[in-house]
N, CA, C and O atoms as a Maestro MAE file, in Angstrom:
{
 s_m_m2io_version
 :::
 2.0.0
}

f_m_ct {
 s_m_title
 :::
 protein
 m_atom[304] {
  # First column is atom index #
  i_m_mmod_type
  r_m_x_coord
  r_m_y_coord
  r_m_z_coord
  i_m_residue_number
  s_m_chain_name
  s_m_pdb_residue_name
  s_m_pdb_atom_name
  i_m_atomic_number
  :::
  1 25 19.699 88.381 69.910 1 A "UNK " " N  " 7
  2 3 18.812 87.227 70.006 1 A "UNK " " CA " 6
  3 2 18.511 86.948 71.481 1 A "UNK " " C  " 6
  4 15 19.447 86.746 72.254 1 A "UNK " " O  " 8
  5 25 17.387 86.931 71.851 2 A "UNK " " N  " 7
  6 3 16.470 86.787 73.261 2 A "UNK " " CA " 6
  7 2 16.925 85.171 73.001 2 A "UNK " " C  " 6
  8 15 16.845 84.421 72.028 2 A "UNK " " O  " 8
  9 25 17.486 85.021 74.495 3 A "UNK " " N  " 7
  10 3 17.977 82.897 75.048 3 A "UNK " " CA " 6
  11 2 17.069 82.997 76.194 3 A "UNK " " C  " 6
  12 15 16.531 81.905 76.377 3 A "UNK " " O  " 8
  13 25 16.630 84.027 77.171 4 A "UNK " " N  " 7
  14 3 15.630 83.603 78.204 4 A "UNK " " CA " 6
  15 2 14.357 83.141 77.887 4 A "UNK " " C  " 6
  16 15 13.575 83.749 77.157 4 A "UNK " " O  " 8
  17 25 14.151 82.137 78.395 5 A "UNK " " N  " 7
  18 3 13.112 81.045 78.125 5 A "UNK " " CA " 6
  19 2 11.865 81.722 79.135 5 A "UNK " " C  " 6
  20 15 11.879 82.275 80.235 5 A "UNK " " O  " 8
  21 25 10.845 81.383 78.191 6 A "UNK " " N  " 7
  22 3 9.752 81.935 78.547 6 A "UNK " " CA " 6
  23 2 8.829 80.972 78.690 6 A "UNK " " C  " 6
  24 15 8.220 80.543 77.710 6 A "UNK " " O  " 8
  25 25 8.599 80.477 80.037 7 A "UNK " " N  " 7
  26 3 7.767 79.175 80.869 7 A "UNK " " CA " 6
  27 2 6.725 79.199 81.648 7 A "UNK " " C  " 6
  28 15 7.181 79.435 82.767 7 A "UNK " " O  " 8
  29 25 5.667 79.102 81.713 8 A "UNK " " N  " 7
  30 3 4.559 78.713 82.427 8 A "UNK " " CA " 6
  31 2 4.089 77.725 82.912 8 A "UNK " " C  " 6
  32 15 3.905 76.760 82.171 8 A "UNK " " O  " 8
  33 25 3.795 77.655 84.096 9 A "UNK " " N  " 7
  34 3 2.975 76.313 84.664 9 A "UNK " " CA " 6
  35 2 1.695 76.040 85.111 9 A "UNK " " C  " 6
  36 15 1.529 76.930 85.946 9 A "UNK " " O  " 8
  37 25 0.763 75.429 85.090 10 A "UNK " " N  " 7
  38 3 -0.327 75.724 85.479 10 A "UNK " " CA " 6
  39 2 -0.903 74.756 85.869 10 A "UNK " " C  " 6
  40 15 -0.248 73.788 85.483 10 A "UNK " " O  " 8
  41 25 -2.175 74.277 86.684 11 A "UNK " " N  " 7
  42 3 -3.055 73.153 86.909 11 A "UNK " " CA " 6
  43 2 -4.131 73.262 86.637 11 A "UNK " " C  " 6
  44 15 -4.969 73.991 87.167 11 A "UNK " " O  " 8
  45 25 -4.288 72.308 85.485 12 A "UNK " " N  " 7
  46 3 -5.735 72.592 84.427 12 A "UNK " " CA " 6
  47 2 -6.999 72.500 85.365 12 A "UNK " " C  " 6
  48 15 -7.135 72.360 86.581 12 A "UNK " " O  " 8
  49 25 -8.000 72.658 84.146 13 A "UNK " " N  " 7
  50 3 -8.906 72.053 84.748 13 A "UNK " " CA " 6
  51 2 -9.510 70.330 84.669 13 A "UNK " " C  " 6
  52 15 -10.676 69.982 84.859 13 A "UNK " " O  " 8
  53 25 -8.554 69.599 84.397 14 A "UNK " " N  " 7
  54 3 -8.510 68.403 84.196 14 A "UNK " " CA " 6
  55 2 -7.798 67.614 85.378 14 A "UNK " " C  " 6
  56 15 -7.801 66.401 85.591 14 A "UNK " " O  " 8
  57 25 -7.091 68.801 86.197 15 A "UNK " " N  " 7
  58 3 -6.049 68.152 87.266 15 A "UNK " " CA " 6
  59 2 -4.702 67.954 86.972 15 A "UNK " " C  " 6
  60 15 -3.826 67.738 87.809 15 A "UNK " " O  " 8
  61 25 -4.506 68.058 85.381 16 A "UNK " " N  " 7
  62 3 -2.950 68.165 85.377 16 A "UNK " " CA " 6
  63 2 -2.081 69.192 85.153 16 A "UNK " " C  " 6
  64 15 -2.538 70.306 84.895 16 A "UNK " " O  " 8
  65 25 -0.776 68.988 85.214 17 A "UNK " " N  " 7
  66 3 0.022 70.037 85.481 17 A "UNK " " CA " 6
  67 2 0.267 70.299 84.424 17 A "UNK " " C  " 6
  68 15 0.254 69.288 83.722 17 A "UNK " " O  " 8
  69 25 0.540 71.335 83.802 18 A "UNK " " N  " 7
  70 3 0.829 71.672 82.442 18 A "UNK " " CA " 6
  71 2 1.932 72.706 82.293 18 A "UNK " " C  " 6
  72 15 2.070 73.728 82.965 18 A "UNK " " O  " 8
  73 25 2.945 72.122 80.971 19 A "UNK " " N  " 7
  74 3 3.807 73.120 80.967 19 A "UNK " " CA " 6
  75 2 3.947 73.717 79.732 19 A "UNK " " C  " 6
  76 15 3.840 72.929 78.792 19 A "UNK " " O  " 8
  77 25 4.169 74.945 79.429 20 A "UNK " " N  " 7
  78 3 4.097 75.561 78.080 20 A "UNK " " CA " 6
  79 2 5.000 76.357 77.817 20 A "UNK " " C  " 6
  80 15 4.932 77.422 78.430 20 A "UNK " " O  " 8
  81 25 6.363 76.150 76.679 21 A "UNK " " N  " 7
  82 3 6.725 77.384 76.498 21 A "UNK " " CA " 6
  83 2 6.676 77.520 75.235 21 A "UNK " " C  " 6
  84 15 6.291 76.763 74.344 21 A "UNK " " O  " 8
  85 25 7.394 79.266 75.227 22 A "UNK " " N  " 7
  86 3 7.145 80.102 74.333 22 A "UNK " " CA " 6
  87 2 7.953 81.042 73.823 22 A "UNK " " C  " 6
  88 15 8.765 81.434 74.661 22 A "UNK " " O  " 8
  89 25 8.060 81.623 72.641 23 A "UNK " " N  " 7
  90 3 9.030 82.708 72.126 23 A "UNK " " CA " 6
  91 2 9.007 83.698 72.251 23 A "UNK " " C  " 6
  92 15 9.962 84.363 71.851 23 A "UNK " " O  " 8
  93 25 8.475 83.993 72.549 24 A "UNK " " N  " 7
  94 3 8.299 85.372 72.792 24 A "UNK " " CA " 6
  95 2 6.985 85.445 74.087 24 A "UNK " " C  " 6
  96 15 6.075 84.647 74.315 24 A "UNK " " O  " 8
  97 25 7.337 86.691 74.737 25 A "UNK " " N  " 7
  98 3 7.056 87.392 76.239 25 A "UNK " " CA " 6
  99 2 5.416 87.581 75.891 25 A "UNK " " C  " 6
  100 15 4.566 87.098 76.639 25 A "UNK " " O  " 8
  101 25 5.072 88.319 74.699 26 A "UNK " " N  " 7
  102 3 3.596 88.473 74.440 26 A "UNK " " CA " 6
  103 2 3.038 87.042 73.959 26 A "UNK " " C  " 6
  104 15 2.006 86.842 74.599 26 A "UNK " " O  " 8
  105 25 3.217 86.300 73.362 27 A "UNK " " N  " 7
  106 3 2.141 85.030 73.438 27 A "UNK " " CA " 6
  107 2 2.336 84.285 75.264 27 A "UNK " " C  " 6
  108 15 1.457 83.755 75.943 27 A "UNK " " O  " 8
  109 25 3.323 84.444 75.499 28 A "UNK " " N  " 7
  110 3 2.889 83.700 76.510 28 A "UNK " " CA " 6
  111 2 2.262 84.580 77.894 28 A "UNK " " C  " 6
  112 15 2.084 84.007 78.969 28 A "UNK " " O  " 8
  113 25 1.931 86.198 77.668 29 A "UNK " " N  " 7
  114 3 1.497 86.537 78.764 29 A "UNK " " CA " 6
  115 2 -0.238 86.414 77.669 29 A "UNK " " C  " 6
  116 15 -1.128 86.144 78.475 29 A "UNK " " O  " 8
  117 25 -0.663 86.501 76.629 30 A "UNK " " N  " 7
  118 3 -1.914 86.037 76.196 30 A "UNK " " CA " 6
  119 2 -2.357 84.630 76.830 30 A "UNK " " C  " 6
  120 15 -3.435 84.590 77.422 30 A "UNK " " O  " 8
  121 25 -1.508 83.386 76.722 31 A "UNK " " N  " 7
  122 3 -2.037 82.533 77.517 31 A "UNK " " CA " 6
  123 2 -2.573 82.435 78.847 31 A "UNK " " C  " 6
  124 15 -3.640 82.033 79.311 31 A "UNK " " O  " 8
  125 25 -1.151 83.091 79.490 32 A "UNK " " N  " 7
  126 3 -1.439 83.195 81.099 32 A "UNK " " CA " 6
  127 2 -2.322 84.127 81.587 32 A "UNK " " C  " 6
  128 15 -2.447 84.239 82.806 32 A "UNK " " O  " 8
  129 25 -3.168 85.045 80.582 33 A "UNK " " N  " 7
  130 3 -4.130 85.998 80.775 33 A "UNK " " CA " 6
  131 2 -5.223 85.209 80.776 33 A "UNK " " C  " 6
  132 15 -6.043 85.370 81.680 33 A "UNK " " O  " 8
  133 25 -5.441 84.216 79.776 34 A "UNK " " N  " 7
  134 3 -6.790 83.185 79.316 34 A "UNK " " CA " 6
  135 2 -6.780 82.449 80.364 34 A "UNK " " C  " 6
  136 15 -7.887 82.087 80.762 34 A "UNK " " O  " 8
  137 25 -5.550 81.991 81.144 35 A "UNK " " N  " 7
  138 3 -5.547 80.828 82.403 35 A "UNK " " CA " 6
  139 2 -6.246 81.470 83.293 35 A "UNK " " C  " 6
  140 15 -7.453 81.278 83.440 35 A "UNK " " O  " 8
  141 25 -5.483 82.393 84.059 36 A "UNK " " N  " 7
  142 3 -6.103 83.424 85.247 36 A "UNK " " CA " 6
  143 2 -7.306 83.847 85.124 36 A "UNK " " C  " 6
  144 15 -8.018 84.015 86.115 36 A "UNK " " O  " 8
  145 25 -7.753 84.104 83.795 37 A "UNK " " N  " 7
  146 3 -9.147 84.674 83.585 37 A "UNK " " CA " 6
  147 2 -10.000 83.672 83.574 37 A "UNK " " C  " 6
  148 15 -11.184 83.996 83.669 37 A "UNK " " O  " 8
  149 25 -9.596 81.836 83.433 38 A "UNK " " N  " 7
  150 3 -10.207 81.184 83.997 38 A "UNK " " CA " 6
  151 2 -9.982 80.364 85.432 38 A "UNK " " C  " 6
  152 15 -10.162 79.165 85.643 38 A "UNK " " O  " 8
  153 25 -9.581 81.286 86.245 39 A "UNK " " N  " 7
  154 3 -9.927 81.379 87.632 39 A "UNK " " CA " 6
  155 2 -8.755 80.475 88.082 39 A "UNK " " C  " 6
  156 15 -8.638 80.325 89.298 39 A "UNK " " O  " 8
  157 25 -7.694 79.730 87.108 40 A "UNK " " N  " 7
  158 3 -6.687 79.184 87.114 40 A "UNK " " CA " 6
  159 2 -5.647 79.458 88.046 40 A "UNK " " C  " 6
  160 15 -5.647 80.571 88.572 40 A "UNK " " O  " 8
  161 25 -4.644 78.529 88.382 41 A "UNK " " N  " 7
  162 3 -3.231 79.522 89.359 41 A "UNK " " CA " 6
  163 2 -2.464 78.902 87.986 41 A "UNK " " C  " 6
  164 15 -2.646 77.892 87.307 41 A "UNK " " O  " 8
  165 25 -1.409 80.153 87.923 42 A "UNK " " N  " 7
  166 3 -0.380 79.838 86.337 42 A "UNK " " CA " 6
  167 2 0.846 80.556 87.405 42 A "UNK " " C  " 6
  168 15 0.591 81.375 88.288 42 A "UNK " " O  " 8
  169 25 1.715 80.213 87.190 43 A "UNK " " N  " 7
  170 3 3.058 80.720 86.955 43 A "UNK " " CA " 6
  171 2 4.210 80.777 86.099 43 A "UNK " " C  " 6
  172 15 4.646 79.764 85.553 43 A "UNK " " O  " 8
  173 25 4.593 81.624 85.993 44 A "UNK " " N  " 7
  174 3 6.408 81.651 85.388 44 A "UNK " " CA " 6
  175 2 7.153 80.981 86.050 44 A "UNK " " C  " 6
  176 15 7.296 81.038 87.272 44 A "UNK " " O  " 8
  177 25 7.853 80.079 85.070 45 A "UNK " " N  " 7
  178 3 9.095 79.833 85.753 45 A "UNK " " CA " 6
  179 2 10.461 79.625 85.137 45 A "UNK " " C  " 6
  180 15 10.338 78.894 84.154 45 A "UNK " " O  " 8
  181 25 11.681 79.976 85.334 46 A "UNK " " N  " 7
  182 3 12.723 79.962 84.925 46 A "UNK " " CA " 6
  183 2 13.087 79.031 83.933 46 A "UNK " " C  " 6
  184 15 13.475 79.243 82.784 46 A "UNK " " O  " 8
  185 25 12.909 77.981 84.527 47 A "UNK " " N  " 7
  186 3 13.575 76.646 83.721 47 A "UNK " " CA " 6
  187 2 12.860 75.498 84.176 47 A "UNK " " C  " 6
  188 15 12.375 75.257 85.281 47 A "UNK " " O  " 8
  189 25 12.897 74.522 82.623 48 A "UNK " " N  " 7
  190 3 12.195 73.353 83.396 48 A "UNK " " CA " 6
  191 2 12.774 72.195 82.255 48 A "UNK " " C  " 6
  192 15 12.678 72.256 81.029 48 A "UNK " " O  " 8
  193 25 13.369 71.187 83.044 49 A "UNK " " N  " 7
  194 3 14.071 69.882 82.514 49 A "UNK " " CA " 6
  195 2 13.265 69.020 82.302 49 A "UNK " " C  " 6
  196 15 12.621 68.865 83.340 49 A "UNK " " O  " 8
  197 25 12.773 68.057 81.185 50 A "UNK " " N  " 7
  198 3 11.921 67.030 80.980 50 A "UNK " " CA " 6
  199 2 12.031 66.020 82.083 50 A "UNK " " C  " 6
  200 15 11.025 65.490 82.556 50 A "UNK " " O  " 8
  201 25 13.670 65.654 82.641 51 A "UNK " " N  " 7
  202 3 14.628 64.366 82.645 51 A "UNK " " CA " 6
  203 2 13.966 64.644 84.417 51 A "UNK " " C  " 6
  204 15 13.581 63.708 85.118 51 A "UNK " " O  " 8
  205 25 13.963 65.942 84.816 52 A "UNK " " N  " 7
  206 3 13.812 66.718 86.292 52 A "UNK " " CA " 6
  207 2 12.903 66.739 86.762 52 A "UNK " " C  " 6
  208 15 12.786 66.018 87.753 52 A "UNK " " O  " 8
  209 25 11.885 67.468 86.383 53 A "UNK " " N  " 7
  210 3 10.975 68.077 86.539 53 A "UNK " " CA " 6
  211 2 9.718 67.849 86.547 53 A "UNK " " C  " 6
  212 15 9.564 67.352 85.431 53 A "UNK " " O  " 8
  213 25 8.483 67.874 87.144 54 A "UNK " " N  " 7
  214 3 7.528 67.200 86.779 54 A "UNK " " CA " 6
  215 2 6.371 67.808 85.991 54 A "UNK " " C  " 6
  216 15 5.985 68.884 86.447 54 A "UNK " " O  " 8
  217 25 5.681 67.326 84.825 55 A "UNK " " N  " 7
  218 3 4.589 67.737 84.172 55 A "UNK " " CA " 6
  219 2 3.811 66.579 83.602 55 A "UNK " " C  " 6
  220 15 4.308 65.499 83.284 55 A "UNK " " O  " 8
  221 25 2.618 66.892 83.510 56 A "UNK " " N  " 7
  222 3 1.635 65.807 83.244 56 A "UNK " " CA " 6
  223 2 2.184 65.993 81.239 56 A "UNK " " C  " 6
  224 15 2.194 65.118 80.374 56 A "UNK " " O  " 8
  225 25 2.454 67.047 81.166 57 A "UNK " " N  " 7
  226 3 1.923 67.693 79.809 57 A "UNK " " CA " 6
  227 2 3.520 69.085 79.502 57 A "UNK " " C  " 6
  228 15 3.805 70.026 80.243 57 A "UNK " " O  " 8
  229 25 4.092 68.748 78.433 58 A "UNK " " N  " 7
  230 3 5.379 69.626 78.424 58 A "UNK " " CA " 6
  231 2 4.427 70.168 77.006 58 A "UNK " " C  " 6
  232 15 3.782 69.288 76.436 58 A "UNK " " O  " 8
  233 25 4.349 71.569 76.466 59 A "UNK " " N  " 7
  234 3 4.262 71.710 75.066 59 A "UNK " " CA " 6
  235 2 5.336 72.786 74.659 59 A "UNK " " C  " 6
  236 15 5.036 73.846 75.209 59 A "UNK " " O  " 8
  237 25 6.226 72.881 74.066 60 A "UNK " " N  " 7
  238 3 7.168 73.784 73.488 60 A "UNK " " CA " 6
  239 2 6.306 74.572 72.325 60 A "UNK " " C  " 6
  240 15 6.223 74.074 71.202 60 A "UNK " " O  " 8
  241 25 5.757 75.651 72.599 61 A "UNK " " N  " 7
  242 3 4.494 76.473 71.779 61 A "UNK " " CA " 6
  243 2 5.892 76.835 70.862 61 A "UNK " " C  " 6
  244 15 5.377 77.531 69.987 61 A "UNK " " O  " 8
  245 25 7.418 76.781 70.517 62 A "UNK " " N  " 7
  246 3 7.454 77.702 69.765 62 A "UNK " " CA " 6
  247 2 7.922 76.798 68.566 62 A "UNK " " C  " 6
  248 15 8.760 77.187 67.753 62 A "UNK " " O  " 8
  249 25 7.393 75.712 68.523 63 A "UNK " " N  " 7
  250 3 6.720 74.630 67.477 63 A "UNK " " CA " 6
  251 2 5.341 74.459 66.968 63 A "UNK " " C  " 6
  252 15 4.414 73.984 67.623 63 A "UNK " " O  " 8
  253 25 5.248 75.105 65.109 64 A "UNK " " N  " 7
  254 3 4.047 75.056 64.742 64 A "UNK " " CA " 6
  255 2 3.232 73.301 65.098 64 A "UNK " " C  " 6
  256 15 2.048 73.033 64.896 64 A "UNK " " O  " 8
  257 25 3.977 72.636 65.488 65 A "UNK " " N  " 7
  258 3 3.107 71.428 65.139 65 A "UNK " " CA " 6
  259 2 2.705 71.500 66.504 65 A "UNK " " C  " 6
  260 15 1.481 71.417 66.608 65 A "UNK " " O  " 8
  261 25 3.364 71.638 67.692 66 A "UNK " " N  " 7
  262 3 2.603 71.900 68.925 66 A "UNK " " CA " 6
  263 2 1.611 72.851 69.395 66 A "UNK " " C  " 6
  264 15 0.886 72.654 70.370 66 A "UNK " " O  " 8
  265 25 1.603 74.110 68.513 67 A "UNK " " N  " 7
  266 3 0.954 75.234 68.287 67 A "UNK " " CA " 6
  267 2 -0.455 74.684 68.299 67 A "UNK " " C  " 6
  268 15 -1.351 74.838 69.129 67 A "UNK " " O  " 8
  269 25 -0.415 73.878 66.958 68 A "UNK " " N  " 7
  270 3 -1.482 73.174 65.924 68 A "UNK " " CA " 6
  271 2 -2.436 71.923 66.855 68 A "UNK " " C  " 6
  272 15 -3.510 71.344 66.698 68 A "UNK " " O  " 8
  273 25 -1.322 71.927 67.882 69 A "UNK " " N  " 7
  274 3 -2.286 70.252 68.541 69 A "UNK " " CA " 6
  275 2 -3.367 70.749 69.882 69 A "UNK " " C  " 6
  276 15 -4.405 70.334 70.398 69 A "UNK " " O  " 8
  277 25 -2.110 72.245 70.118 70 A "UNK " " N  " 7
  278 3 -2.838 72.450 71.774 70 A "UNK " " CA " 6
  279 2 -4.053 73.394 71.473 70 A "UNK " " C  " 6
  280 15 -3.964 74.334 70.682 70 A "UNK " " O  " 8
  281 25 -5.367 73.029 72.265 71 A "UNK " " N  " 7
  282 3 -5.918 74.186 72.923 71 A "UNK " " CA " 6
  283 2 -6.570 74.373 73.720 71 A "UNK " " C  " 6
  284 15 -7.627 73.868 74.098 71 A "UNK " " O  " 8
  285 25 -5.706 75.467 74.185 72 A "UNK " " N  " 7
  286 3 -6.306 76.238 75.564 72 A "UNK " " CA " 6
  287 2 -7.217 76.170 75.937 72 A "UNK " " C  " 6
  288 15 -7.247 76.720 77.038 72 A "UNK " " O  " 8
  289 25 -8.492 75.614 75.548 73 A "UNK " " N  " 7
  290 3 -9.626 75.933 75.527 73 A "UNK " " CA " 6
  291 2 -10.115 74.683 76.454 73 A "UNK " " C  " 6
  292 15 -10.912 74.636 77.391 73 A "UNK " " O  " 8
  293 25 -9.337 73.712 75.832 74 A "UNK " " N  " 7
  294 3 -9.715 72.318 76.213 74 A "UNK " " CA " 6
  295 2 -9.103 71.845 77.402 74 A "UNK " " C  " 6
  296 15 -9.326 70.727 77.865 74 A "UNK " " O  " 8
  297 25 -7.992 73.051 78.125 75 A "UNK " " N  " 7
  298 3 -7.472 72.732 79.411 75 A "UNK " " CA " 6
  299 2 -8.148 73.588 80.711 75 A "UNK " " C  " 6
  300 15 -8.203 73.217 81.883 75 A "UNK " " O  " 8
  301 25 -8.718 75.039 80.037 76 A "UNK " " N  " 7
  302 3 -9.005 76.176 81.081 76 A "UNK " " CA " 6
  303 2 -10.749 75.896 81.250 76 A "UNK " " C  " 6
  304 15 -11.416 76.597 82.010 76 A "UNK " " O  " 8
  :::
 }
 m_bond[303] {
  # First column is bond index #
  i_m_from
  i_m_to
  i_m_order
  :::
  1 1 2 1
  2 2 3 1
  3 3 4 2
  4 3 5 1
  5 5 6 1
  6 6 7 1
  7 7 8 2
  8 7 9 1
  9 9 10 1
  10 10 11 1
  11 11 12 2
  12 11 13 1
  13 13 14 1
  14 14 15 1
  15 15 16 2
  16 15 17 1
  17 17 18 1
  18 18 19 1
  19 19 20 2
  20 19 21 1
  21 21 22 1
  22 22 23 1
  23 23 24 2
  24 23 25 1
  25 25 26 1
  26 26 27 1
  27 27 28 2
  28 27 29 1
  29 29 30 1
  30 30 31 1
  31 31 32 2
  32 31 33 1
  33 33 34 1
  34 34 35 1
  35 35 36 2
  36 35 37 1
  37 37 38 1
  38 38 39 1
  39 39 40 2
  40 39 41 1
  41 41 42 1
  42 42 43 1
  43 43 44 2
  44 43 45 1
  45 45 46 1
  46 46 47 1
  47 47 48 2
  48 47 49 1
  49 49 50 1
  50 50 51 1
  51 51 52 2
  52 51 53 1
  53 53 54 1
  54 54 55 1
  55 55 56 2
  56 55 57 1
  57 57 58 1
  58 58 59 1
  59 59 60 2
  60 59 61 1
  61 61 62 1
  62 62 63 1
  63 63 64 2
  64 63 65 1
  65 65 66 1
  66 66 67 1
  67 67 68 2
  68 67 69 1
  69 69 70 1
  70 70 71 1
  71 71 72 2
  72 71 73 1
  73 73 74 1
  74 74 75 1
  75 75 76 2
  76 75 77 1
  77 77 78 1
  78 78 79 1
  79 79 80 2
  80 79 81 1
  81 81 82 1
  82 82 83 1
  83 83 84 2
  84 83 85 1
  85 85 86 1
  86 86 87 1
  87 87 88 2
  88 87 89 1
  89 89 90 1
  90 90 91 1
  91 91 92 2
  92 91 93 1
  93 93 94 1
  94 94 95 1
  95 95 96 2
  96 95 97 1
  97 97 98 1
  98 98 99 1
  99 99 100 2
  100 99 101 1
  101 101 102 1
  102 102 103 1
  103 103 104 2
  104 103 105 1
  105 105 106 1
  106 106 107 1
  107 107 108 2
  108 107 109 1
  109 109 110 1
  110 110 111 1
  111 111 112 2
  112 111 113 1
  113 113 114 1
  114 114 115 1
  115 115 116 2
  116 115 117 1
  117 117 118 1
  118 118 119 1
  119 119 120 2
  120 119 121 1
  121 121 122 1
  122 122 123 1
  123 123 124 2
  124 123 125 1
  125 125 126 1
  126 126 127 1
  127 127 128 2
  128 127 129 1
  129 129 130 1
  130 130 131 1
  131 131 132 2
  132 131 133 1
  133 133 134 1
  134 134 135 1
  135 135 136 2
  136 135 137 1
  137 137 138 1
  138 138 139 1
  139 139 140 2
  140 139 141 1
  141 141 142 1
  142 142 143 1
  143 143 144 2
  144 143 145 1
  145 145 146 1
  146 146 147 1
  147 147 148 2
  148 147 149 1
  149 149 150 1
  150 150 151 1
  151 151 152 2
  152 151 153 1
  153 153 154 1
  154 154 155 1
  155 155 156 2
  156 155 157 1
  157 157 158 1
  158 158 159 1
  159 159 160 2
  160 159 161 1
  161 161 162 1
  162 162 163 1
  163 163 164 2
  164 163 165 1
  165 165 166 1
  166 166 167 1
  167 167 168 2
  168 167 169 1
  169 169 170 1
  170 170 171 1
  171 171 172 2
  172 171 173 1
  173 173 174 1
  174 174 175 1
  175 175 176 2
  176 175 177 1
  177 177 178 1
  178 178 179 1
  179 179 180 2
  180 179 181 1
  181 181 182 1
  182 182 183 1
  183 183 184 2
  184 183 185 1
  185 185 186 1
  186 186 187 1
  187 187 188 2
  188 187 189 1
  189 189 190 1
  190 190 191 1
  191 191 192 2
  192 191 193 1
  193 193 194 1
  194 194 195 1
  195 195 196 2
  196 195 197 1
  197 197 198 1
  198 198 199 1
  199 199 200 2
  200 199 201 1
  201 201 202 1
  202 202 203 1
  203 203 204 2
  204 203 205 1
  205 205 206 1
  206 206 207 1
  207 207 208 2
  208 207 209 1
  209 209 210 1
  210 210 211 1
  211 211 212 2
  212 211 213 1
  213 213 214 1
  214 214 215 1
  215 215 216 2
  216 215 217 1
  217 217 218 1
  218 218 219 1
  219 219 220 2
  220 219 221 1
  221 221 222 1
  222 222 223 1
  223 223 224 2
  224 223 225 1
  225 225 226 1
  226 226 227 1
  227 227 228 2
  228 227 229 1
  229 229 230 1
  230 230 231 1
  231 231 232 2
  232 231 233 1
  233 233 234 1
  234 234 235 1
  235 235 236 2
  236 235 237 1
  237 237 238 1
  238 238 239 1
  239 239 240 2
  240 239 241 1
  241 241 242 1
  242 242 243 1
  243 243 244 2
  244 243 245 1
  245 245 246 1
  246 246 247 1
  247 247 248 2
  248 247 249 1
  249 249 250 1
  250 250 251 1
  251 251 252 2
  252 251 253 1
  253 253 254 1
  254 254 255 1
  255 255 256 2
  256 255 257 1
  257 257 258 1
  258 258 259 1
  259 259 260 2
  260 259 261 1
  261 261 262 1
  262 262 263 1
  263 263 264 2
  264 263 265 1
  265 265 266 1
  266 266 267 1
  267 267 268 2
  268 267 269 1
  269 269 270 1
  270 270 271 1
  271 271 272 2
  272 271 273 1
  273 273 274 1
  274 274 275 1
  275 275 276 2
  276 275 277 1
  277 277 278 1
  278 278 279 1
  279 279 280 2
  280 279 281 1
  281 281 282 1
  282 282 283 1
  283 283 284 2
  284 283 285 1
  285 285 286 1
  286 286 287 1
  287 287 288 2
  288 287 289 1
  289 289 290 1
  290 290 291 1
  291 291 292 2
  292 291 293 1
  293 293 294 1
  294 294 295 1
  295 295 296 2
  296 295 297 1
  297 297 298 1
  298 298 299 1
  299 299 300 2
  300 299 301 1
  301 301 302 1
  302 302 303 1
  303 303 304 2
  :::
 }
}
């Protein structure tokens, strides 16, 4: 069982910071392909604490109901 967390960060095109993770290595390099390809800066990052850390926007993609609310479309 894969425990490394698979995290991205990015600054929309709305101005906020956005954080997204994910279960797996291929959905989240599909996102960060759609970010960059909209001219976006995205990064990986290790770890990220709600309590810590700062984000305009946390979504844990490897929840259908968060799956269901976000889209990409409406940030890039």
């Amino acid at each position: 069982m894969e425990t490394e967390r698979k995290i991205i960060k990015f600054g929309a095109s709305t101005g906020f910071t956005v954080v997204l993770e994910f279960g797996s290595d291929a959905e989240m390099l599909e996102y960060r392909n759609k970010i960059e390809n909209a001219g976006l800066k995205c990064e990986a990052i290790n770890s990220f604490n709600m309590n810590f850390d700062e984000a305009d926007l946390f979504m844990d993609m490897r929840s259908l109901e968060c799956r269901e609310q976000f889209d990409i479309e409406d940030w890039i």
